[in-house]
N, C-alpha and C positions, 0 to 999 in steps of 0.2 A: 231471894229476899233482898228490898232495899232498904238501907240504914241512911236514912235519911227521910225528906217531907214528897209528898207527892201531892200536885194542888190539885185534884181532882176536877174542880169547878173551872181546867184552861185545858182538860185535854180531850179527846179523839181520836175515835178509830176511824182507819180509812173506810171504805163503800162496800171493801169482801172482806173486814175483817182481820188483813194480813198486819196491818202496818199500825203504828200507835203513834200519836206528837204527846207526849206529855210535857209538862213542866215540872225542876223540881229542885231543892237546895238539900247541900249536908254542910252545915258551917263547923270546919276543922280548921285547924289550924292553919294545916300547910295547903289546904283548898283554896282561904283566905289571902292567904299570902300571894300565890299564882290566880288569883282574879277567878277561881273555877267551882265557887261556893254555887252559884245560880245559873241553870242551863234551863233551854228547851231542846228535845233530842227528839227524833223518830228513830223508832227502834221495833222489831219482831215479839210483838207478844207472847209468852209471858214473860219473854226477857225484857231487861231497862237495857243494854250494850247497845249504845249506841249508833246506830247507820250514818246518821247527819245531827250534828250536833251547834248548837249557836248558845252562846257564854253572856251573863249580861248581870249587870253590878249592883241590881236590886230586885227586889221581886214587885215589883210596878210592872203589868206588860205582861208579857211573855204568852208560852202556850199556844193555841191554833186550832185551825178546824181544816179538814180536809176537803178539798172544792174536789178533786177527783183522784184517781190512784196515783196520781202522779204530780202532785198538785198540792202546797196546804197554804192559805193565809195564817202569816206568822203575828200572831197578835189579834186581830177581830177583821173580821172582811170590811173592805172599804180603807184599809189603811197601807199603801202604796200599790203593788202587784202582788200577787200569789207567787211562792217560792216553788221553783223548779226544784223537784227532788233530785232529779236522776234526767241530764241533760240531754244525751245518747237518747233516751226514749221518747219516740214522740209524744209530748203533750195533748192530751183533747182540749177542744175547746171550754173555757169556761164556762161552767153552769149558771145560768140564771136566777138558778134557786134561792144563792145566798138572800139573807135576809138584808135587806136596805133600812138604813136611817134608826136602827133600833137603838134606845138606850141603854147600854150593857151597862151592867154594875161594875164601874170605876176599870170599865173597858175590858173586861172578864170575858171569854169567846163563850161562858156558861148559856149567856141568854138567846145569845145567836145558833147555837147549838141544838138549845129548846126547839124554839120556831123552825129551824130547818128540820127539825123530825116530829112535826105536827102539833106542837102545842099551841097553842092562842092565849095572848093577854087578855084576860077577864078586867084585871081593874091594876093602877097602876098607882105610885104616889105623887104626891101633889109638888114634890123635892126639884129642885133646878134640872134633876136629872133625870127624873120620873120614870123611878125604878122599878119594872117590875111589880108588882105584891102579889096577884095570882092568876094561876093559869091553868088551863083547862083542855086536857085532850079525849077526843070521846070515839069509842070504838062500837058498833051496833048499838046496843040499850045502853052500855057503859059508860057515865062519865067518871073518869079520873081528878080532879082538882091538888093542884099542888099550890098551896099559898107560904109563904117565904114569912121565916119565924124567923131567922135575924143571922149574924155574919159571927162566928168565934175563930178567931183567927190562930189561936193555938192548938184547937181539940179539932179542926179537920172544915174551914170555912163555912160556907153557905149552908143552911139546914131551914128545913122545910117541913111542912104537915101536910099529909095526905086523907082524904076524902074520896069513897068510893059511891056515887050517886045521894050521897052528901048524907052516909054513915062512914064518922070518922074511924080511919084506921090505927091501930095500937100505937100509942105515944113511941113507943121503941122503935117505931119503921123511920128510916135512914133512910131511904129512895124507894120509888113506884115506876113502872111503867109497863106498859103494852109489851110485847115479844114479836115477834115475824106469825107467831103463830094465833096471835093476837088475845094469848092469854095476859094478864093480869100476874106480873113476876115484883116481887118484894124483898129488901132487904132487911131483915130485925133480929138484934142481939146475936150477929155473927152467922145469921143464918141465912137460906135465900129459900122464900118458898113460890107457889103459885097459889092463886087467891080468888076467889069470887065469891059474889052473896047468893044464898042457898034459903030459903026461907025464911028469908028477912035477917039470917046472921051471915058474918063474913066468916066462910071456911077455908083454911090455908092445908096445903098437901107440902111438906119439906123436899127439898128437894136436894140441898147438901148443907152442910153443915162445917164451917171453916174453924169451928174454938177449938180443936184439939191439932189444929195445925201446929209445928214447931217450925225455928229457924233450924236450914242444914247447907250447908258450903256445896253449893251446886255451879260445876261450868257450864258456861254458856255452849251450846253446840253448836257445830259449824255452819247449819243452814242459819241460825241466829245470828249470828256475824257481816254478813254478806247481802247484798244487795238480794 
């Protein structure tokens, strides 16, 4: 368990999975003091313990997308080079994939993130920045639509409404998307299910359920530590 913010909307997993770049603050006292309130770290899932860590004096920025296992743009692609994680191992060449020239919200790696895992801008705002508003990824008969409800910046960023071949899904769903296996996976009211429409109604099968989790004093294990 982390005591502190994690911004969801700047972080990524590497390509298999192993590696994580989040962003994230706990402003204490003596964090404040030694400059080490706001970091970006990649770190071994489900632990935050750090592998590679960068420190930074405001939460403007930060965060990353992973170009390849070994590889992450620190901030949003296109903004210097991509950081060598682990220098000993050879690099692949950079992917082409990244997304080019996109307008991320107030430079967020959220929307470049979108588009490199297939979503499409459907319609955008008319703002200097032309943000986003919604987007659409479609899997066989299935379209998905996620259109952008607005930014709260204390209760967990970015939040959005989902539409499933444009029967909206339950005001309570927090994220939507596709699976490898190309089901239809949802988060609502601490739960996670899998989802599809079934005679014209949307039926969800649960699949776990996280409210009776507690916090408990776990160390980190060794393979979590270590390159």
């Amino acid at each position: 368990w982390f005591h502190g913010r994690v911004y969801v909307e700047k972080c990524d997993l590497s390509p298999d999975g192993s590696l994580l770049i989040y962003f994230a603050s706990k402003f204490t006292g003596a964090r404040i003091r030694e400059q080490k309130a706001i970091w970006t770290a990649v770190s071994k899932p489900p632990y935050f313990t750090a592998l590679k860590i960068w420190f930074q004096d405001s939460t403007y920025g930060g965060g990353g997308l992973f170009d390849d296992q070994n590889q992450v743009w620190f901030g949003v692609p296109g903004k210097g080079t991509p950081e060598i994680l682990r220098p000993e191992v050879r690099a692949k060449p950079v992917r082409t994939s990244v997304v080019e020239n996109t307008s991320a919200f107030y430079g967020s790696p959220l929307y470049y993130r979108l588009e490199r895992d297939g979503w499409t801008v459907t319609e955008r705002t008319n703002s200097k920045w032309a943000v986003p508003q919604k987007w659409e990824k479609q899997v066989g008969d299935r379209r998905l639509e996620q259109a952008y409800v607005g930014f709260v910046s204390h209760f967990g960023g970015t939040t959005f409404q989902y539409t499933l071949n444009d029967q909206l899904l339950s005001p309570e769903t927090t994220w939507a998307d596709f699976d490898q296996q190309g089901r239809l996976i949802i988060a609502s009211e601490g739960k996670l299910f899998s989802a599809d429409i079934q005679q014209g109604e949307l039926a969800r099968i649960e699949l776990t359920d996280f409210n009776n989790h507690q916090p408990k004093q776990v160390e980190t294990p060794d393979w979590a530590q270590h390159w």
